[in-house]
N, C-alpha and C positions, 0 to 999 in steps of 0.2 A: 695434336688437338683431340685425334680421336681418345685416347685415354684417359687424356682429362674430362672429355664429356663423358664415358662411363663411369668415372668417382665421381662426379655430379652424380647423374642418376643413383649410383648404389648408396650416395649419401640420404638422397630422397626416400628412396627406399627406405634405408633404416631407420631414418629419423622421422619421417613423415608419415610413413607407412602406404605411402601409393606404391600401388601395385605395379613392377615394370615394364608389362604388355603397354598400361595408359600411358605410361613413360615415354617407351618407343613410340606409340603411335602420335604422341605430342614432339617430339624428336621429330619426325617425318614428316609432320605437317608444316610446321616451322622451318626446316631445311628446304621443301616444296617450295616457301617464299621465297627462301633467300636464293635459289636457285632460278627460280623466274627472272631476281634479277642482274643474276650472274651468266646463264644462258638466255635469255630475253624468251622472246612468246614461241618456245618449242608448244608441240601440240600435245597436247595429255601428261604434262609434264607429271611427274612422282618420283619420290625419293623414295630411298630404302636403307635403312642402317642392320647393318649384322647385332646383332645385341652381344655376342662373343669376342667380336676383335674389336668393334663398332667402327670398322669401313662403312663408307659412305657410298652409295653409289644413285645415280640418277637414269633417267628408264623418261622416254617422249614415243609417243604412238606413232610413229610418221606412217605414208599415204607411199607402195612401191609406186617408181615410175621409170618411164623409159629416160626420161632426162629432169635431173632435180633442177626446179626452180625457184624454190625456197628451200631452203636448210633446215628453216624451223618445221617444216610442215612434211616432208617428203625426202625419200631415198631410195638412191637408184636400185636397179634390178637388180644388178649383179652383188652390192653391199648387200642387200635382202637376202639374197641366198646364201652367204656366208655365214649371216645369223639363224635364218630357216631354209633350208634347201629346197623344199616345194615352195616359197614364193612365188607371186602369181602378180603380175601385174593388177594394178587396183586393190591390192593386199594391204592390211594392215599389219608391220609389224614393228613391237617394243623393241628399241633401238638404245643401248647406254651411253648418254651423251656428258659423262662426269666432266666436268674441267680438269686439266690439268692439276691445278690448284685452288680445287673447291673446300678444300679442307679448310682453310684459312679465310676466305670467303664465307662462308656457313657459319663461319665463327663469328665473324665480323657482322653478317645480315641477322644471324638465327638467333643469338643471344637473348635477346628483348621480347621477341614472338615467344619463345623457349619457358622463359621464365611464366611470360601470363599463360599460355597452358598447362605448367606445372601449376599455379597458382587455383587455375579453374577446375584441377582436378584435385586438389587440396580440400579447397574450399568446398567440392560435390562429398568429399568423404567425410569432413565435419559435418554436414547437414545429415548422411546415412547415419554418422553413429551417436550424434548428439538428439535427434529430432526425437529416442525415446528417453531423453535426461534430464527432461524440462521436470522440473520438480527435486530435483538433485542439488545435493550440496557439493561442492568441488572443491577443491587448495589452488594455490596458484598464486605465482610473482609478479610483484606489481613488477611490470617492464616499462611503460614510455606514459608520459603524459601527452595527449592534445587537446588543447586547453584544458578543458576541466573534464573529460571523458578518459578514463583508465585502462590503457592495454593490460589486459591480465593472460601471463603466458601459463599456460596449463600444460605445459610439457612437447606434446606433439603438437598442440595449437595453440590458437593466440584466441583470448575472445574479449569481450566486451563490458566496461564496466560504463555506463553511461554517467551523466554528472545527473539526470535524475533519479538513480539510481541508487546514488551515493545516502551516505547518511551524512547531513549538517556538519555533524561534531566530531569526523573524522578527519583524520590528514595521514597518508599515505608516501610511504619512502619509499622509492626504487628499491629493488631487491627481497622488500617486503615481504613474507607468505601470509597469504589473508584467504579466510574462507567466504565465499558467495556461494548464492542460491540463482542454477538455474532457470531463470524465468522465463526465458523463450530464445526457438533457432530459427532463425529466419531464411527463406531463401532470397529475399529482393532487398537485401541491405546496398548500399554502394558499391561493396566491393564483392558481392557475391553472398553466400550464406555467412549469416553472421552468429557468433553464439551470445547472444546478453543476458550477462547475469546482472544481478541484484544485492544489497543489503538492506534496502530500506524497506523493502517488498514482507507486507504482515504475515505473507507464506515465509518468510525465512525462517520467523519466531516459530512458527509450527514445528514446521522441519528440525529443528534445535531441540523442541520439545519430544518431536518422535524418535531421536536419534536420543536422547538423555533420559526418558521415560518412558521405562520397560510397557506399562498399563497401558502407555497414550499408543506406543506403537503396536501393540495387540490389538486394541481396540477396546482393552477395558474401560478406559477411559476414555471421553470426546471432549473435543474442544468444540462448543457450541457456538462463539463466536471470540471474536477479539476483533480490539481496535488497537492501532497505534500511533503514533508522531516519535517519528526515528530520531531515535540518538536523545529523546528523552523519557517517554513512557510509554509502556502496554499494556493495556488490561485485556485479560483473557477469561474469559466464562469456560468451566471444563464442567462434566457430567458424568454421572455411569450409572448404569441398570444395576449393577452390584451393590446392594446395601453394604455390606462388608466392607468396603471400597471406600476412605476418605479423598474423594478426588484433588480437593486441594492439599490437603496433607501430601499425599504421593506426588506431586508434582513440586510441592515444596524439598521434598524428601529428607532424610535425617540430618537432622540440624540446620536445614537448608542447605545441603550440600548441590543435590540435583539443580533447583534453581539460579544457584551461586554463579555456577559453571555455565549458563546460560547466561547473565547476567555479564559472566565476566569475558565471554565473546563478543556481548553486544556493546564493549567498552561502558559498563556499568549503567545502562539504561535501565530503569526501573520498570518492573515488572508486578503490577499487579493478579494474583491470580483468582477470582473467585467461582462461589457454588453457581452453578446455573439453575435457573427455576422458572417454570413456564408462568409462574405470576408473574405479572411486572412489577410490582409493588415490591414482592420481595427481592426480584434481582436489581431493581432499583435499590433498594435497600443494600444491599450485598456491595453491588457498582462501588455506592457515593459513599463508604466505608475508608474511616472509622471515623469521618462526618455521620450524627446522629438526625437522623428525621422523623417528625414531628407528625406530617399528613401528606396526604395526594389528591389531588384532584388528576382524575383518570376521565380522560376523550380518546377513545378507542376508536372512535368511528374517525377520526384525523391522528389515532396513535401519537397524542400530544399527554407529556406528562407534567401537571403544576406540582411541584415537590418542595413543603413548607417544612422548615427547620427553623430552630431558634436562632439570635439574632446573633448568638458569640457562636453559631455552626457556621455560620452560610461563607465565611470566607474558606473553612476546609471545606465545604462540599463543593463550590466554584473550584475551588483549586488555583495555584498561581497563571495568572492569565488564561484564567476561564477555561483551563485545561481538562482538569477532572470531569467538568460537564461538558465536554465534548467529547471526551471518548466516553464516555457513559452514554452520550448520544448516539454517537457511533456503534458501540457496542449491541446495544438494546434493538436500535432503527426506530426509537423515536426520539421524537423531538423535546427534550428535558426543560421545564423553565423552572430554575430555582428562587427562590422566595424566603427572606426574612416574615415569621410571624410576627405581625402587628397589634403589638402589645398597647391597650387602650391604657394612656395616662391621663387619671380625671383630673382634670384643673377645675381652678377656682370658679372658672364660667361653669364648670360643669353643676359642681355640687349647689351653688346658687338655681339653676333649670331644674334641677333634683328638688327642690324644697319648694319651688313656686308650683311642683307638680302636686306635691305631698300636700299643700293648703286646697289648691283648685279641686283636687276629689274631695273633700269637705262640700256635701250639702249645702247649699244657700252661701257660697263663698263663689265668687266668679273669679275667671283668670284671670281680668286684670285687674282685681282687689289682690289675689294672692302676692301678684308682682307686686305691688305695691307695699305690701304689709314685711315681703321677703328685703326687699330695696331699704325700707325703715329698721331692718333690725329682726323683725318678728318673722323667722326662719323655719319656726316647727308649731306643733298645736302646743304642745308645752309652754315654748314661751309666749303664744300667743293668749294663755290663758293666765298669763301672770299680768298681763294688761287691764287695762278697764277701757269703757266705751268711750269715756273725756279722751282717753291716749290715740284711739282711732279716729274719732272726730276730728282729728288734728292734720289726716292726713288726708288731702285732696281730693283723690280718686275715689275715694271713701266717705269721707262726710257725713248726711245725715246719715248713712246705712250701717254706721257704729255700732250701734247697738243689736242690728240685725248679725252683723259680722260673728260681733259678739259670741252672742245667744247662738249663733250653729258653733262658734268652738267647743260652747260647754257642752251642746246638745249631741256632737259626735265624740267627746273624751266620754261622757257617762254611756252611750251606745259600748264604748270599745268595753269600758269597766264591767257593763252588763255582758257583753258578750265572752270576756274571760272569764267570770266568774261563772255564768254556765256551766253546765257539767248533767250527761247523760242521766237518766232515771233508772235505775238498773230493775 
């Protein structure tokens, strides 16, 4: 047994990388139990394993006396000076009370204690070296499903792919290598520290982009913000103090190679990238692209934007299920309402109110003679001056006042005649 518990440990060792001092000292704890219930309630009980041959041996503080009357607690004088020769009655000495066949026992008790303090020393050493990698991107095989939460083994450890985590539009095979972004190391998971990474997380597009774009990761370049909805779009605002510097170009890179390669990690999720510009207008503008817009209405003091486009834009500025303006929303941190312009179509009522209006400003013509006259036919001064006063007599609302009707048609077409013929005195 004992050998084989040393290939255990040197296995841990090499493959886990705990250290083997925490090894042994979880070894000796775990044996401590199984010993309690292999020797019962000795007093100070402790184990101790050699780490060289990995002998096992056990050590109880007993109480010297002149006559033992418990086993587990006390031993006699004479046994005491065998192990220390000044022994002293009332002496306490560490006394080796191994069983017989504890070897086999230890095995049989320590097994289970063994394993969960390997485990809690594991688990303390993923939290030391992962807790400065949050923000790292990692490889790692998909290992085991539980329900829809993804063991991803990263070599020496296992860590965590949550199902919130995941992107929609993925499906994932055992065996798989898949890149995630570490989002955080916990120490209070279930089972101890935990490492949870991410794909769906809008840091991963970043990270992608620092690791594929020379600019972004100097800092020639910033990504001022971005939004996204995983596993189908991103839009990314970049910037830089460098005039020389086309930020979207360089992030698209030659021919679109740079963004390709990004694109084709995020299993082809589309990736918009554009100018950032401290006006809203125009990074609105930039957003709802290559939807063309029309006007804004801007409320800064509630950071609400009305964004008017023509009536054959507003389905690509919305986008398929109101997508496009919600990450333009998200993007921005305001609130986008997009808007068909309202294109006035005159009908028939219209131009009728148009011509009752055109007779009523006529001097000595009231509005509801104009309505009247417009109702009969006589729509404009022109035709109304091809009439005679018999032809307005005839109409009701009108009457005697025919001829008055009249007499201001003629009396404002000769005003208009006089007033174009006018002309300055030079």
């Amino acid at each position: 047994m004992n050998a084989d518990l040393l290939s255990v440990l040197e296995y841990w060792v090499r493959e886990k990388g705990i250290p083997m001092d925490k090894l042994i000292s979880a070894v000796q704890e775990a044996l401590t139990t199984a010993a309690k219930k292999a020797i019962g309630p000795a007093r100070e009980l402790r184990c101790e394993m050699n780490p060289k041959n990995g002998d096992i041996k056990a050590f109880a503080k007993l109480i010297v006396v002149d006559r033992v009357l418990s086993k587990h607690d006390q031993v006699s004088l004479a046994e005491a000076r065998r192990i220390r020769p000044d022994a002293q009655l009332g002496d306490e000495v560490e006394v080796e009370v191994t069983p017989a066949d504890f070897g086999r026992i230890a095995s049989t008790y320590a097994k289970q204690s063994l394993l969960q303090h390997i485990r809690r020393a594991e688990k303390a050493l993923i939290f030391a070296e992962f807790k400065d990698r949050v923000g790292d991107i990692v490889h790692g095989l998909v290992r085991r499903f539980e329900k829809s939460d993804v063991t991803i083994d990263l070599g020496r450890y296992d860590a965590l792919l949550p199902n919130r985590e995941r992107v929609p539009t993925e499906e994932y095979q055992i065996g798989e290598r898949i890149r995630c972004f570490v989002k955080e190391v916990t120490e209070t998971g279930p089972h101890g520290p935990e490492i949870i990474l991410s794909r769906a997380d809008p840091k991963f597009v970043i990270k992608l982009f620092q690791l594929e774009v020379s600019e972004v990761n100097d800092g020639t370049i910033t990504i001022k913000a971005i939004a996204r909805e995983p596993g189908f779009r991103t839009k990314l605002a970049v910037w830089t103090r460098d005039e020389k510097v086309d930020p979207v170009g360089a992030c698209v890179g030659l021919r679109g190679q740079r963004v390709k390669n990004i694109v084709r990690e995020l299993n082809n999720e589309k990736v918009d990238i554009i100018r950032w510009d401290q006006d809203i207008t125009v990074l609105l503008t930039n957003a709802l692209a290559p939807a063309k817009v029309k006007s804004f209405d801007i409320d800064e003091s509630h950071r609400r934007a009305r964004v008017i486009v023509n009536p054959d834009q507003l389905s690509l500025a919305i986008g398929k299920r109101g997508q496009n303006a919600r990450l333009t929303s998200k993007l921005t941190g305001w609130q986008v309402d997009i808007e068909a312009e309202q294109v006035a179509v005159e009908g028939f009522e219209g131009k009728l109110a148009q011509a009752v209006q055109a007779l009523a400003d006529i001097p000595g013509i009231t509005r509801e003679q104009a309505d009247a006259l417009v109702h009969h036919g006589w729509t404009s001064l022109e035709a109304l001056l091809q009439a005679d006063a018999a032809d307005l007599s005839e109409i009701a609302e009108i009457g005697p006042a025919a001829e008055a009707v009249f007499q201001a048609a003629r009396d404002e077409a000769a005003r208009r005649t006089i007033k174009i013929g006018d002309s300055p005195v030079a």
